[in-house]
N, C-alpha and C positions, 0 to 999 in steps of 0.2 A: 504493500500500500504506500511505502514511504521509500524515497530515491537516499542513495548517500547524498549527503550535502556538506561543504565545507565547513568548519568549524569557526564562520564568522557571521553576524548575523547581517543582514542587511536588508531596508527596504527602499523598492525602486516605484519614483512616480513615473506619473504621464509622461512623459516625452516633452513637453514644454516645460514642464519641471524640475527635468534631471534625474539624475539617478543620488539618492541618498545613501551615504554605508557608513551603518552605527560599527563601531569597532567592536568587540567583544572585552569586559573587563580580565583582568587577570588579580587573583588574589594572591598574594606572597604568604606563604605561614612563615614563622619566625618559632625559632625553638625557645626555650630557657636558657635564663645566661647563668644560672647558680642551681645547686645538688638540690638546695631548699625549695623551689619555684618548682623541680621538679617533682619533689617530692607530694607539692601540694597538688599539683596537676594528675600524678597516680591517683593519690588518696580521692581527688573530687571524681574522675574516671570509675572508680572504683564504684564509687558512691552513687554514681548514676547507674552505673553497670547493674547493682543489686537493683537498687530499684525499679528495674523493667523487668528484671527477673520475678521480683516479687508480682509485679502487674502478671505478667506472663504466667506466673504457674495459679495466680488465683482465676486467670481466665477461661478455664477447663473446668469439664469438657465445655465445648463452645457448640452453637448450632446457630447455621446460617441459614434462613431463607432465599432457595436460588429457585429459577425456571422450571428444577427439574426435581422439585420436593426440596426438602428439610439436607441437610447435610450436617454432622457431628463432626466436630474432632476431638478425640477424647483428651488427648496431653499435647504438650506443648513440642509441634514437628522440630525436628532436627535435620531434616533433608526436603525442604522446598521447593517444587519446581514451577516454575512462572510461564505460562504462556503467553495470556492477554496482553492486547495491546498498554501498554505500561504498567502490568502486573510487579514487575520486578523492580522498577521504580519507585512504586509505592512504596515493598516489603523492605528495600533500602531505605527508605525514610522513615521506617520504621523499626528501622536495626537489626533486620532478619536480610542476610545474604545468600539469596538460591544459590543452591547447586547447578539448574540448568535456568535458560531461562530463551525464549525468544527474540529473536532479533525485530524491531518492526520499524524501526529508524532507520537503520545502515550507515552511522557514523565509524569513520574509521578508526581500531584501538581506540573503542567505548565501550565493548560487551555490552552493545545494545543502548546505553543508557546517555542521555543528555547532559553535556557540560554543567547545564544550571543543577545536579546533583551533586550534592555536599557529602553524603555518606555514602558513597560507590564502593566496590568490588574489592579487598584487601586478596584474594583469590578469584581468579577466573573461572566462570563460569562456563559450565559444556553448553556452547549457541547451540540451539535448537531453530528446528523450520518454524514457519509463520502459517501459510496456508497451507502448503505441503508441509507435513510433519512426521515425522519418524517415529510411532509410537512404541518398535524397539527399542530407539535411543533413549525415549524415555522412561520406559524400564527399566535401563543398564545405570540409570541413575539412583533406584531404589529408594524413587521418595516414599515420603510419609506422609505428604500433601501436594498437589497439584490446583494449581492457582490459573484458572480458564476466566476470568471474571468478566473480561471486557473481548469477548470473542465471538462468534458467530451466531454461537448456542446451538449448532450442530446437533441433532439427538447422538449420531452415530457416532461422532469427537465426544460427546460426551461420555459415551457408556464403555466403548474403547479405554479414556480418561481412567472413570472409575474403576475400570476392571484393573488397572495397575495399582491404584492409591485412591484416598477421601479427596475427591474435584469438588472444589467451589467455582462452580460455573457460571452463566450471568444472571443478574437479577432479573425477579419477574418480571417479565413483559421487557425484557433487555435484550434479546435477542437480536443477530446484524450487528454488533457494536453500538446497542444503543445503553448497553448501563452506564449510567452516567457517573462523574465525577467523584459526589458523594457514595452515591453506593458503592463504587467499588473501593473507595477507602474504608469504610463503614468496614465491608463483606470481609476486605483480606485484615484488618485492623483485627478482628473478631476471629479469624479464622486463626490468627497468629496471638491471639490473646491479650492483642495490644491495643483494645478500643478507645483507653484514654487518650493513646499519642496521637491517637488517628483523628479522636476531638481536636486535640491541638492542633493538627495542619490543617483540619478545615477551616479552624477559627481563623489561623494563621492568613490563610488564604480569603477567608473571609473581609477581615481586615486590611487585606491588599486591593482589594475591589473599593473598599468602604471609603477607603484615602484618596483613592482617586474622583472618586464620583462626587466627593467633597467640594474636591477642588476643580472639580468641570461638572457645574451645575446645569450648561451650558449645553452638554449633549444630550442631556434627559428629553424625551420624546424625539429626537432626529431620527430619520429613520434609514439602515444600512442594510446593502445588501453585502455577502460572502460569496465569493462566484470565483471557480479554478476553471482550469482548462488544463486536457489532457491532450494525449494523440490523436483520440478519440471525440472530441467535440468540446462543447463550453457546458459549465453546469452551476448548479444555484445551490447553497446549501438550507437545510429549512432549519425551524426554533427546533426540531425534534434534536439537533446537532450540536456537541457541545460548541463548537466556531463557535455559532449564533447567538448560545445561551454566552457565551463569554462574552458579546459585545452588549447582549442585554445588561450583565451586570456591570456595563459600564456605564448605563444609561440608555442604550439605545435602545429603538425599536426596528422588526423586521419590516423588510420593504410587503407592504401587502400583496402585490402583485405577486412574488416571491413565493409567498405563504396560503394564497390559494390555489397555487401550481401542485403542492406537495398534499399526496394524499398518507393518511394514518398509516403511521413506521416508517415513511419515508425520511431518511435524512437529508433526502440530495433529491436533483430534479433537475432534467436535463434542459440544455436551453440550443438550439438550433442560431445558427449565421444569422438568419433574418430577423430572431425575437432579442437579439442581443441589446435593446432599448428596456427590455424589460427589468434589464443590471439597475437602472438608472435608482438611483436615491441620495439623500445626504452625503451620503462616505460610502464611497464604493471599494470593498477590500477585495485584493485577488490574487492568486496565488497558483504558481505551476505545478504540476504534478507529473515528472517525467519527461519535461521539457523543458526547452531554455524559457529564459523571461521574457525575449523577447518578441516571444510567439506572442504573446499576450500585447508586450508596450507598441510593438511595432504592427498590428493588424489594424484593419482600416476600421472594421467593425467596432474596435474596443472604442478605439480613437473616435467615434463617432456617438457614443454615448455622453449624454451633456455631463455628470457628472464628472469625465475625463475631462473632456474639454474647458471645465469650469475647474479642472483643477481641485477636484474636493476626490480624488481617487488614489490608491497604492497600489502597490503588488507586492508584496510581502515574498522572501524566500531565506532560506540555507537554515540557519537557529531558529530565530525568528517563527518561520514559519510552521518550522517542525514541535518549537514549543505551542504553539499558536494551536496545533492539531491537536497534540497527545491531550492535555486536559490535566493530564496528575498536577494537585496542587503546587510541587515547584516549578514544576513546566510552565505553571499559568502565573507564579507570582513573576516570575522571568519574564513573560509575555507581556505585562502588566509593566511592567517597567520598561521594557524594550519598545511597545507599540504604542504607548500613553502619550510620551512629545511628538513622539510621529503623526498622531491622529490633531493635537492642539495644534501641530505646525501647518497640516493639511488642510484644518476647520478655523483658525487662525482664535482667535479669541472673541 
């Protein structure tokens, strides 16, 4: 579903615009300069260490509500394996590091997982396939949970799943990639025993929307559309889509035209050369999928929707874009910071 992309973000306008490129930050760690500094740095380590522990084993047995019944996990897994679209991302945010886990980004030496992640990989994990998948390889893993949350909801992927290990598969009515954000932090928080932390990054995340929306009171009711384009044609995405719901909680509103194109469980909705006016709204966000960019900046079609022309449009790609997609709370506080002057520079004040 997702192309490698370079490890810098950047968003490109209209063509009378230019091309904007945010740099990517780099954070230096710094060690301790004295035996004492470290000492206290074990000891607080420590200190936090127990304390998830203790979360963790008071959290069993755990039972999740998924698509395909009730799911148990009776103690606290030791061998995790992650397939869903940013499964693995979360269980790192949550201080649980799969054994195996799916690739759905294709960032280069990431094992899957996105810059904007703080607690990554101390061990590599066995990449697993995405929609082709090896359900031998993931039995040679010998997990004791398998994490499908944010996945197709497949009946046949799932019961294969189960028949290795306890699958938390997607939430009710989640099926296509539609469990969204909170559930699937909820679902793997819970299935890993860790539902408090799992409050925490939504609060976290929660909070990251709330700052902004503070300070751009300004975009409340505008209304945007999300529209990518592949090799395959142009498309729209609808509120069923986390994109959408992201720009919601920035304040916006879906393009209507948009949102009566998509019928129930659709996330997407195709759009044809000739309906490509129907992109038009406030802030037009857009984004390639397996093409260059400037399939999009450089088509006459694009370029002829007023919103382009008017200068109120982007094209988002590489980080950026790819955090813009996944939805896991750090994906999205990153997105949030990354997209938020870009949208005020676009919508001016």
């Amino acid at each position: 579903m997702r192309g490698s992309r370079p490890l810098s973000p950047s968003v490109t306008r209209s063509p009378s615009a230019g091309i904007a490129v945010a740099a990517a930050a780099l954070l230096a760690l710094t060690g301790c300069s004295s035996s004492a500094e470290e000492d206290g740095a074990e000891a607080s380590g420590a200190e936090s260490g127990a304390a998830q522990e203790s979360e963790s084993a008071a959290g069993f047995p755990a039972t999740i509500e998924t698509e395909f019944g009730e799911v148990t996990v009776e103690e606290e897994p030791q061998r995790v394996v992650a397939l869903g679209w940013g499964d693995a991302e979360v269980a790192l945010d949550l201080g649980v590091e799969p054994v195996g886990a799916s690739d759905w980004i294709g960032f280069e030496d990431s094992n899957g997982v996105g810059p904007w992640v703080e607690n990554t990989y101390t061990e590599d994990p066995e990449i697993l396939g995405t929609l082709e998948l090896s359900y031998e390889a993931v039995a040679a893993l010998e997990p004791d949970l398998i994490l499908d949350v944010r996945s197709s909801g497949d009946q046949e992927r799932h019961e294969r799943l189960s028949s290795i290990a306890p699958t938390v598969g997607v939430a009710p009515g989640g099926a296509n990639y539609l469990t969204d954000s909170e559930e699937q932090v909820q679902m793997i928080a819970a299935a890993l025993g860790r539902s408090e932390a799992g409050d925490e990054m939504l609060a976290e995340q929660e909070e990251a929307f709330a700052q902004v929306t503070e300070e751009h009171p300004e975009w409340e009711g505008q209304t945007v559309t999300v529209a990518t384009r592949t090799a395959e044609g142009w498309g729209a995405y609808t509120e069923a889509d986390g994109r959408v719901a992201f720009m919601q909680d920035l304040g916006f509103e879906q393009n209507t035209e948009i949102a009566e194109l998509g019928g129930d469980g659709e996330f997407s909705v195709d759009i044809s050369d000739e309906q490509l006016n129907l992109l038009d709204a406030d802030l037009l966000v857009g984004f390639p999928i397996f093409i260059e960019p400037t399939e999009i900046t450089e088509d006459d079609g694009w370029n002829s929707i007023p919103a382009v022309e008017d200068d109120r449009s982007m094209v988002i790609t590489d980080d950026l874009a790819s955090a813009f997609s996944l939805g896991t709370p750090e994906a999205q506080i990153f997105a949030i910071e990354e997209l938020s002057g870009e949208i005020e520079e676009t919508l001016g004040r």
